[in-house]
C-alpha positions as CSV (number, residue, x, y, z in Angstrom):
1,X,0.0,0.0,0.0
2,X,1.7,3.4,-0.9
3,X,1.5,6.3,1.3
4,X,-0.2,9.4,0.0
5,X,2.3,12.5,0.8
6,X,0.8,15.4,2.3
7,X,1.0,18.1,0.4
8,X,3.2,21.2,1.5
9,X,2.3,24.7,1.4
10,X,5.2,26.6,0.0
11,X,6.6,30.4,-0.3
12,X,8.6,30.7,-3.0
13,X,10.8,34.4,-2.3
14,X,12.3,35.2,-5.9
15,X,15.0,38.3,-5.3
16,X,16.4,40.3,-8.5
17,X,18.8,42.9,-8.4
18,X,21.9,44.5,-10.5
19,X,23.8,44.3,-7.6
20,X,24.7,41.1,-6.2
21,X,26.0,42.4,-2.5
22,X,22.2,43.3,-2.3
23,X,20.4,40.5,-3.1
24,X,22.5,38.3,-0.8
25,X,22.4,40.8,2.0
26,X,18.9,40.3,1.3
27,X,18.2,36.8,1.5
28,X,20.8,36.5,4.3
29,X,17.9,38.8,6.3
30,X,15.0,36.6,4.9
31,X,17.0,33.7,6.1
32,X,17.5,34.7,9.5
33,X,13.6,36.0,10.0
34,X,12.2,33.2,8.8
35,X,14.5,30.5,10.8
36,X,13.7,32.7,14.0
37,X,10.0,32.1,13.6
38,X,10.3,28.1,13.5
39,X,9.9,28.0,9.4
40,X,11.9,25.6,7.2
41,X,13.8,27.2,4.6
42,X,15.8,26.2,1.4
43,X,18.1,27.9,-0.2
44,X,19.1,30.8,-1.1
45,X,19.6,29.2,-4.4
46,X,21.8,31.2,-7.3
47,X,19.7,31.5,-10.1
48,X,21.5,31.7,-13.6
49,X,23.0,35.9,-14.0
50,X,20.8,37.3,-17.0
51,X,23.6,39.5,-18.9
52,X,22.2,42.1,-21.6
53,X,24.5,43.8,-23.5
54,X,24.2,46.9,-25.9
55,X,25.6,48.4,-28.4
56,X,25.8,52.4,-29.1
57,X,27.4,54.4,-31.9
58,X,30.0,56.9,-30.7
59,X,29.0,59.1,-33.1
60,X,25.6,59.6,-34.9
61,X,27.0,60.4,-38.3
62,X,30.7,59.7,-39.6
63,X,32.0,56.8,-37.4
64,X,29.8,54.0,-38.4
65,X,31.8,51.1,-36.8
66,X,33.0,52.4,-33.9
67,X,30.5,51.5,-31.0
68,X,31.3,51.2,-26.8
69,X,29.3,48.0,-25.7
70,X,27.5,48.3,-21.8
71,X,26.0,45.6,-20.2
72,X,23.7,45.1,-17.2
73,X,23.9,41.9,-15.2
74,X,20.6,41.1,-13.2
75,X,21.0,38.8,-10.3
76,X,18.8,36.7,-9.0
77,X,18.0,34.1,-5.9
78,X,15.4,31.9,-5.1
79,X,14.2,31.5,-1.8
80,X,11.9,28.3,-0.4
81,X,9.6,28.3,2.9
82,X,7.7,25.4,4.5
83,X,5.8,25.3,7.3
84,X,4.9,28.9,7.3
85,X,2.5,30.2,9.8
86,X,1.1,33.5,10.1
87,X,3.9,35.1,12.8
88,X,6.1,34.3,9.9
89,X,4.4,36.1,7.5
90,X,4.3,39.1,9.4
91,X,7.7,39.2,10.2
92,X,8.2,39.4,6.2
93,X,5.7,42.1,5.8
94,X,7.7,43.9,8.7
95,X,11.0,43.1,6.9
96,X,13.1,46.3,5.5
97,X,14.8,45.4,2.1
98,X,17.4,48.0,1.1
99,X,16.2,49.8,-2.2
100,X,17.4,48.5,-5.6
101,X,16.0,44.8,-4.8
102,X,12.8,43.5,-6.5
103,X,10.9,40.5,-4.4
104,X,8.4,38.8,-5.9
105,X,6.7,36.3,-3.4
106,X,4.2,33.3,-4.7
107,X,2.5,31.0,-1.9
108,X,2.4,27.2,-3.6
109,X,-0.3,25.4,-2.0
């Protein structure tokens, strides 16, 4: 006879940032809240750096195949909670991110 596994509810934290110093600082600070309220947490998990890179003229008329090249490098992490109860999720809402990072939260009953 198999065992039927109880389904989990999960919080999936996804952090994005240009910087990486931030977005670990920032899941170091989830970490820590959500460990102090009795959660389980996994991760933070480096997602794959997204690199975009562009390419400007130096000059809008003569010099045709001179261009610099920039390119932005977006960071991300990925963040799992089980067991959350509600003192854990107002510890998040209560939680001060420094500015710069985007968090994107998804509960996954």
């Amino acid at each position: 006879m198999r065992r039927r596994r109880r389904k989990r509810e999960l919080l999936r934290i996804k952090l994005k940032s240009y910087d990486h110093k931030l977005v670990d600082l920032s899941s170091r600070r989830i970490v820590e809240t959500v460990m102090a309220t009795g959660a389980k947490v996994k991760g933070p998990v480096p997602l794959p750096v997204k690199k975009e890179i562009y390419c400007v003229l130096r000059s809008p008329h003569v010099d045709k195949r001179s261009g610099e090249h920039f390119e932005i490098r977006t960071h991300k992490r990925l963040i799992d909670i089980y067991d959350a109860n509600e003192r854990t999720m107002e510890e998040l809402k209560r939680l001060e991110l420094p500015p710069g990072v985007d968090i994107e939260i998804k509960f996954i009953a």
